[in-house]
TIKELUM-542029 format. One record per residue: residue in three letters; x negated, y, z of N, C-alpha, C in turn. Coordinates in steps of 0.2 Angstrom, whole numbers, plus 5000, padded with zeros to 4 digits. Atoms other than C-alpha are relative to their C-alpha. Layout:
// TIKELUM-542029
resn,n_xx,n_yy,n_zz,ca_xx,ca_yy,ca_zz,c_xx,c_yy,c_zz
ALA,X,Y,Z,X,Y,Z,X,Y,Z
...
This chain:
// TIKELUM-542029
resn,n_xx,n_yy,n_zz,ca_xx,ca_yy,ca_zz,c_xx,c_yy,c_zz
UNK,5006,5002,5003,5087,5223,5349,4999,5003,4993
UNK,5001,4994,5007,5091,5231,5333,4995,5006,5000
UNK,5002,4994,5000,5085,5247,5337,4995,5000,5002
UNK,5005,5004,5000,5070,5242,5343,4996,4999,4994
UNK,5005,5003,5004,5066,5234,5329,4998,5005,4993
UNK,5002,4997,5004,5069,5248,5318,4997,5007,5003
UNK,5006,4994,5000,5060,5261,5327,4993,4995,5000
UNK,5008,5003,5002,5044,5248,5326,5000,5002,4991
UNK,5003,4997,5009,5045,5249,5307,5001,5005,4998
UNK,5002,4993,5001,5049,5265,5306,4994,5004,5003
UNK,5007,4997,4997,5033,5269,5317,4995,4997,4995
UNK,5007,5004,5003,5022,5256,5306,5004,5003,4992
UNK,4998,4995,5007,5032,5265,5288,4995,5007,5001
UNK,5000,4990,5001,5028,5285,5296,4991,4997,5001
UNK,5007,5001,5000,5008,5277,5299,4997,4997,4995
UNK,5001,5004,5006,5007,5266,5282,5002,5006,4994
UNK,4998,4996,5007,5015,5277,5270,5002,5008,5000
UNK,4997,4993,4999,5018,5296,5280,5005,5000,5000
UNK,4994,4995,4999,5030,5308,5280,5001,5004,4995
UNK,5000,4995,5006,5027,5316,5262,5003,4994,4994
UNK,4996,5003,5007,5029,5310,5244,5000,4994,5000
UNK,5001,5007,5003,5021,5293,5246,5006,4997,5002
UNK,4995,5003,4998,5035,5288,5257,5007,5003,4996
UNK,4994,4999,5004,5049,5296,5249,5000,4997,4995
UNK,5002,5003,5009,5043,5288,5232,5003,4992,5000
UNK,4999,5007,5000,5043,5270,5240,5008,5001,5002
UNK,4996,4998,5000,5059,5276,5249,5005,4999,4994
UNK,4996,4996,5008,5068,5282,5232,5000,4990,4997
UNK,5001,5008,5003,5062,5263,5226,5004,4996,5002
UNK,4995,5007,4996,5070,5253,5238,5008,5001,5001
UNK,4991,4999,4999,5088,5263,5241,5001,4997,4992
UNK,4998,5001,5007,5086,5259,5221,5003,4994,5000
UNK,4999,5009,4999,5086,5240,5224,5004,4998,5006
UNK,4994,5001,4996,5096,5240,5238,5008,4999,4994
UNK,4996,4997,5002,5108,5248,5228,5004,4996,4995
UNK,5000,5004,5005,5107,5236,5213,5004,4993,5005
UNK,4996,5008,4995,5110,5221,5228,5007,5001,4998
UNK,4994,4999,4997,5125,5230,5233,5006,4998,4994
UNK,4995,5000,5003,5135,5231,5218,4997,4991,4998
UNK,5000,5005,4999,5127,5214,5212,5004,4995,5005
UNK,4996,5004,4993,5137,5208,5228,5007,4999,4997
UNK,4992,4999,5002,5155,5215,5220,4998,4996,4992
UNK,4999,5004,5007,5152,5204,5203,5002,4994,5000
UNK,4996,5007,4999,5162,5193,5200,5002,4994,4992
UNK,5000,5005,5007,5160,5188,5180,4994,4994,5003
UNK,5005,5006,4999,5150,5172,5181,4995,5000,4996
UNK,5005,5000,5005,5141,5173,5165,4994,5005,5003
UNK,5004,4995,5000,5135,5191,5170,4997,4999,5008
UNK,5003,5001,4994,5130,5185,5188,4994,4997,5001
UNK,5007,5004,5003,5120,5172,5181,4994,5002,4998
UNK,5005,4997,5002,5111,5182,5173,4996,5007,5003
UNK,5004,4993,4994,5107,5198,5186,4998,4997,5005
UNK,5002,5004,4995,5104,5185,5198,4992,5002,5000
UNK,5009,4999,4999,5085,5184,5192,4997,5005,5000
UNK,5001,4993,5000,5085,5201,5188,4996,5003,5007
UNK,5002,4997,4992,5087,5206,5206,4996,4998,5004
UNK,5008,5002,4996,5075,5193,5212,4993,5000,4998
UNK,5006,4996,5003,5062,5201,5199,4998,5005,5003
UNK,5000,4992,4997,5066,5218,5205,4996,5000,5006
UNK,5002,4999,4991,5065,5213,5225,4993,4999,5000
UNK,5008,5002,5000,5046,5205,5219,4996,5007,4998
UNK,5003,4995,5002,5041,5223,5215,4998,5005,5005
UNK,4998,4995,4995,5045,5231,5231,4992,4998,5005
UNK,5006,5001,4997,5029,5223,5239,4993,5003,4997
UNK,5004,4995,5003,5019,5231,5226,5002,5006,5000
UNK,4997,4995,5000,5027,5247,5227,4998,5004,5004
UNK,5003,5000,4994,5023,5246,5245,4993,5001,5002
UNK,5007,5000,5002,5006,5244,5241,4995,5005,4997
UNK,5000,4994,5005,5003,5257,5228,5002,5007,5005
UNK,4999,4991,4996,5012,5273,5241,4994,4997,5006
UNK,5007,5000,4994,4999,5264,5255,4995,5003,4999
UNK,5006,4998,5001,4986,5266,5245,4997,5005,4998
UNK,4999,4992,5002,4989,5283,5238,4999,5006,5006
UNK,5002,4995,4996,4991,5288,5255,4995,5000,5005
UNK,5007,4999,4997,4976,5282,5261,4993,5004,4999
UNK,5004,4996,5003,4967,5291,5248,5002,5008,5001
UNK,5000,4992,4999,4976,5306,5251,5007,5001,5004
UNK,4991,4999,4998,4990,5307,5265,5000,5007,4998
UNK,4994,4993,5001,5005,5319,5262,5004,4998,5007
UNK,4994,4999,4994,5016,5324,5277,5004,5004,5000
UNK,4995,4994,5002,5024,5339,5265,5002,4995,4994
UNK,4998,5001,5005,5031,5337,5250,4998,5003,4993
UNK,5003,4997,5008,5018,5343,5237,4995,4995,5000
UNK,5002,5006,5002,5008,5329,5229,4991,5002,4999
UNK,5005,5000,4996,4990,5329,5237,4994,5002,4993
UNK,5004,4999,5006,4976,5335,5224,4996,4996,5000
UNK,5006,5004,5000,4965,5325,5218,4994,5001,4991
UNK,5003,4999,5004,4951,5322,5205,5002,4998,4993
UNK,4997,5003,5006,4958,5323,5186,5007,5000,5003
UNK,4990,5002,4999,4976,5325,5194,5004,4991,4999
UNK,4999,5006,5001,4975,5306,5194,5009,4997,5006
UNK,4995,5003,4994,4987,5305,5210,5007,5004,4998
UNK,4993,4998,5005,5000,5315,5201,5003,4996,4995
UNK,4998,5005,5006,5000,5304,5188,5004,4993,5005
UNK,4997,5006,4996,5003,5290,5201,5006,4999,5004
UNK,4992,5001,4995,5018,5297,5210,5005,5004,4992
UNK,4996,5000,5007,5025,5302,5191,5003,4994,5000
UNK,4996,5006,4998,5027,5283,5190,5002,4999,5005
UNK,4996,5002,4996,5031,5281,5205,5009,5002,5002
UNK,4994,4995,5001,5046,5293,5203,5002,4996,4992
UNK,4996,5003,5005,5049,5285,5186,5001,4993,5002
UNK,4998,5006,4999,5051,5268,5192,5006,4999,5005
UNK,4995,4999,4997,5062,5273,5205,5005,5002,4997
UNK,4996,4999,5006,5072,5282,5192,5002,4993,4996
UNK,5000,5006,5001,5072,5266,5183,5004,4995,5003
UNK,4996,5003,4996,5078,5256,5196,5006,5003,5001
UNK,4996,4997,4999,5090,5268,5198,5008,4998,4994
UNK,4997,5003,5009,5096,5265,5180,5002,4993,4999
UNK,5000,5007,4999,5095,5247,5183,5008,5000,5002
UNK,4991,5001,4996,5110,5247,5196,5005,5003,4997
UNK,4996,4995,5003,5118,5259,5185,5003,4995,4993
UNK,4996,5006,5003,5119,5245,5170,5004,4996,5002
UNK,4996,5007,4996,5124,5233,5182,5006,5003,5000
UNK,4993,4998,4999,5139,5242,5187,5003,5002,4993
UNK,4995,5000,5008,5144,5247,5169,5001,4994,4999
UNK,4997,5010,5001,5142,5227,5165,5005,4999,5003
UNK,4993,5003,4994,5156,5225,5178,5005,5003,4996
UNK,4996,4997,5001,5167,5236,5170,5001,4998,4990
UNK,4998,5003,5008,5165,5229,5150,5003,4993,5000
UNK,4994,5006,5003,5175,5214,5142,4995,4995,4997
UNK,5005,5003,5007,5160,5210,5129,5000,4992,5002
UNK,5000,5007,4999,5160,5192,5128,4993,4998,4995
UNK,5006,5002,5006,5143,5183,5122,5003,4993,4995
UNK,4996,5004,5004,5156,5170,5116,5000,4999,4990
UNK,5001,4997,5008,5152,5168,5096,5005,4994,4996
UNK,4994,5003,5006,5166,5163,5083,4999,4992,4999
UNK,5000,5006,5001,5159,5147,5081,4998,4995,5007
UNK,5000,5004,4994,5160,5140,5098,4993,5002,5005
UNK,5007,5000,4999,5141,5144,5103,4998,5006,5004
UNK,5000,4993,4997,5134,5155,5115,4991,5002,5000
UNK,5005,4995,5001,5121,5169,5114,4999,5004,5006
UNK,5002,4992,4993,5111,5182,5127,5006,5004,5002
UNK,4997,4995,4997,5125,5190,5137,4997,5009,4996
UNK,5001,4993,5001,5123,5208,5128,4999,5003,5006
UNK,5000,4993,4992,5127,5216,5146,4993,4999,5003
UNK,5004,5001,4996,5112,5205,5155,4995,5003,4994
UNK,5006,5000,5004,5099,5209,5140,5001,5010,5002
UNK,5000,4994,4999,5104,5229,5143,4998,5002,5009
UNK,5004,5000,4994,5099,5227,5162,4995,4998,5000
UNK,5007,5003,5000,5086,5217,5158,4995,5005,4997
UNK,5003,4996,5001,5079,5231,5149,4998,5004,5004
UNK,5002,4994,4997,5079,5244,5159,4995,4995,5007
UNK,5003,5001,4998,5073,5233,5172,4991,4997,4998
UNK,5006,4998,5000,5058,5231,5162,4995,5006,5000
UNK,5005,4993,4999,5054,5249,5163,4998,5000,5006
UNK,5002,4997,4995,5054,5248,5180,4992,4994,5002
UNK,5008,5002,5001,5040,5235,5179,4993,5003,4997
UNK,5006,4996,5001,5031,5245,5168,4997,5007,5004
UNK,5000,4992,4997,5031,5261,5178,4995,4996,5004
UNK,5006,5005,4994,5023,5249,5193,4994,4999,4997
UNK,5004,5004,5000,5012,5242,5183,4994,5005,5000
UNK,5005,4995,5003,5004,5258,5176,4999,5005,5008
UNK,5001,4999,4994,5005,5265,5195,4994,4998,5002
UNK,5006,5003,5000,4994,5252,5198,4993,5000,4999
UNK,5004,4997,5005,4983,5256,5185,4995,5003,5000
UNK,5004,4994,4997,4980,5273,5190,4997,4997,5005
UNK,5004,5002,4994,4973,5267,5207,4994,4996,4999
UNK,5005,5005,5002,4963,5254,5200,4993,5004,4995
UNK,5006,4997,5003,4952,5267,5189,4996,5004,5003
């Protein structure tokens, strides 16, 4: 039944998003987020999982827009190679630049995570009291780039 099921959606991905940049874009997005789960799996600080928890169900709420954004780009202009479809004002350039940046982003994202795993940093403050996990505010970070990149994705298509 598996198998099956992933040739269906790999027939409704290569018909939604091609076989060029759009899909490699959204692609690139998702092993990012994947990627983030995976090691988010192996943590096992408390504080700091508490805290990537929301992270990673922010991120996952991205990937339906994301999916949205290479649809729509390939609707406007499929790609079935690897060179980014021309368009008026180089606007679709600019769209799969974020889209490549926010994947990179994401990429980045999983990339803090896995460093937080491996620091000591305690948000513990001298006088008993506790403050923002330093590790979660530096994945929080980068995971806001990967919202902005989307957002401005969007953006472009919408002008």
């Amino acid at each position: 039944m598996g198998f099956l099921r992933d040739y269906v959606a790999t027939r409704r991905d290569d018909h939604e998003l091609g076989r060029g940049v759009w899909r490699r874009a959204h692609d690139r997005f998702q092993r990012g987020l994947d990627r983030y789960h995976q090691i988010l799996e192996g943590v096992t600080d408390p504080d700091l999982r508490a805290g990537a928890i929301p992270i990673a169900n922010d991120l996952a709420d991205l990937l339906p827009r994301v999916r949205e954004v290479c649809m729509e780009a390939h609707r406007r202009a499929p790609s079935e190679t690897q060179d980014i479809p021309a368009s008026k004002g180089g606007y679709l350039s600019d769209v799969h630049r974020q889209l490549s940046r926010s994947g990179n982003a994401m990429a980045q994202t999983a990339e803090a995570l896995t460093m937080a795993r491996f620091t000591a940093a305690s948000a513990q403050q001298p006088d008993g009291s506790r403050e923002a996990d330093p590790r979660v505010q530096g994945i929080q970070r980068r995971a806001d780039s990967v919202h902005e990149c989307v957002a401005q994705a969007e953006a472009l298509l919408r002008d």
